[in-house]
C-alpha positions as CSV (number, residue, x, y, z in Angstrom):
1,X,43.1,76.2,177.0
2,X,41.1,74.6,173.9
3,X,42.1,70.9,173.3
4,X,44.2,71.1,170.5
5,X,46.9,73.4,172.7
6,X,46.4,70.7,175.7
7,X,47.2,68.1,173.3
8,X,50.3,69.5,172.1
9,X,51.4,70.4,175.7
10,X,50.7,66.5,176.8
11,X,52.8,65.6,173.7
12,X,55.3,67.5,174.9
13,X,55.9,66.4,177.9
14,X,55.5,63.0,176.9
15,X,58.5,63.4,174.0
16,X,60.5,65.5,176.6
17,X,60.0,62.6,179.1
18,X,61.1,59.7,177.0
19,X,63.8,61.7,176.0
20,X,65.0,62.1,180.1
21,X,64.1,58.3,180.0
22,X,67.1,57.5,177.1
23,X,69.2,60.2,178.5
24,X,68.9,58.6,182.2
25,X,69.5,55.1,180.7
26,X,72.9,55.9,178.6
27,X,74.2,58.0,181.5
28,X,73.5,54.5,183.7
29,X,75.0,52.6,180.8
30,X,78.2,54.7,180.8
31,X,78.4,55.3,184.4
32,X,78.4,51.2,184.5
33,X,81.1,51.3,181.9
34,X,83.2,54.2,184.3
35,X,82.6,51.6,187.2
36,X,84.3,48.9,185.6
37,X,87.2,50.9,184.1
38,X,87.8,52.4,187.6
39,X,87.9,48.7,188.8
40,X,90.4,47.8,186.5
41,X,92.4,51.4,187.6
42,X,92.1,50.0,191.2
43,X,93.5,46.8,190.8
44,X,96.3,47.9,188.3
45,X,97.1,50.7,190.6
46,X,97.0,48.0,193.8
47,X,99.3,45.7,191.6
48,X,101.6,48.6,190.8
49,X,101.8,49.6,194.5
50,X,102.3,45.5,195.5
51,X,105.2,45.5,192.9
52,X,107.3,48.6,194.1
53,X,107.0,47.3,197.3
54,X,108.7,44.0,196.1
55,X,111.1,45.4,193.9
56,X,112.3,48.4,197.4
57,X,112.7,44.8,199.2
58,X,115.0,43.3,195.9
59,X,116.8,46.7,196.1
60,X,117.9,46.8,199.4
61,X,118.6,42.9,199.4
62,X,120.6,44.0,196.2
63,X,122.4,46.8,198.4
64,X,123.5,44.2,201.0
65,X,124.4,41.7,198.5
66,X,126.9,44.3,196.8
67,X,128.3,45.2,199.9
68,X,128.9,42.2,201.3
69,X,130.5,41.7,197.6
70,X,132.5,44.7,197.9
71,X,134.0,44.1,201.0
72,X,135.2,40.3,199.9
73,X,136.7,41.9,197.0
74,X,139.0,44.1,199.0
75,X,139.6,41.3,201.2
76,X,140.9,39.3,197.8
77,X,142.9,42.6,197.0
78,X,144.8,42.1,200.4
79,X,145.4,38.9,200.1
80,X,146.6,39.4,196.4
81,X,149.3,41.7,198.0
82,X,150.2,39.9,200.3
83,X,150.7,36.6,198.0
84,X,152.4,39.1,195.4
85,X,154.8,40.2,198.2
86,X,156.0,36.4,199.0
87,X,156.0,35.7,195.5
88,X,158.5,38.6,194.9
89,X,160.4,37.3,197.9
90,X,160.4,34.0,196.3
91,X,161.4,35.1,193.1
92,X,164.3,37.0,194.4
93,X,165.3,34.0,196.7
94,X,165.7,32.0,193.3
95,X,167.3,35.1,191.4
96,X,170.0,35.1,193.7
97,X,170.2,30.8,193.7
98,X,170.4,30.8,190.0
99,X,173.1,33.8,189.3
100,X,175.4,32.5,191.7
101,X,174.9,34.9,194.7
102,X,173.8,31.8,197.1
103,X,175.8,32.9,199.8
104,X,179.1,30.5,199.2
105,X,177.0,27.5,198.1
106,X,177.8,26.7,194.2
107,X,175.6,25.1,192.1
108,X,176.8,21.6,191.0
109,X,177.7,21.1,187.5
């Protein structure tokens, strides 16, 4: 091999080395850039996780809360009836007083 082709083979190598050397250093630069948006991924995906696991615990505190609401209402439904009924009974009592049918007792004029 004369010197000239050694020459270009050296050169070669040399411009095909720097060239790894660049290549190696934007793949660290990007990998470093990867890194830190998979930290980011991590910690949203952590807070996401944290959060569902809050709001399952609202839920079901929600659930018991609107049961426990439920069955007050239909306690409050009952007692409605019920105050409707005597009411009625009431209103009927002073139906009768007021048209006369007071069982022999007349109103005073």
């Amino acid at each position: 091999m004369d010197d000239e082709k050694l020459q270009r083979t050296m050169e070669f190598i040399l411009e095909n080395q720097a060239q790894f050397t660049v290549d190696i250093q934007k793949l660290q630069e990007a990998q470093k850039e990867s890194e830190k948006r998979l930290n980011t991924l991590e910690r949203v995906s952590l807070n996401l996780y944290n959060s569902t696991l809050e709001q399952g615990k609202y839920i079901a505190e929600l659930r018991e809360a609107q049961s426990e609401t439920d069955k007050r209402f239909k306690e409050t439904d009952e007692r409605f009836k019920e105050t409707d009924e005597r009411l009625n009974a009431v209103i009927l009592l002073a139906e009768k007083f007021f048209s006369g049918e007071n069982g022999g007792l007349e109103k005073e004029q």
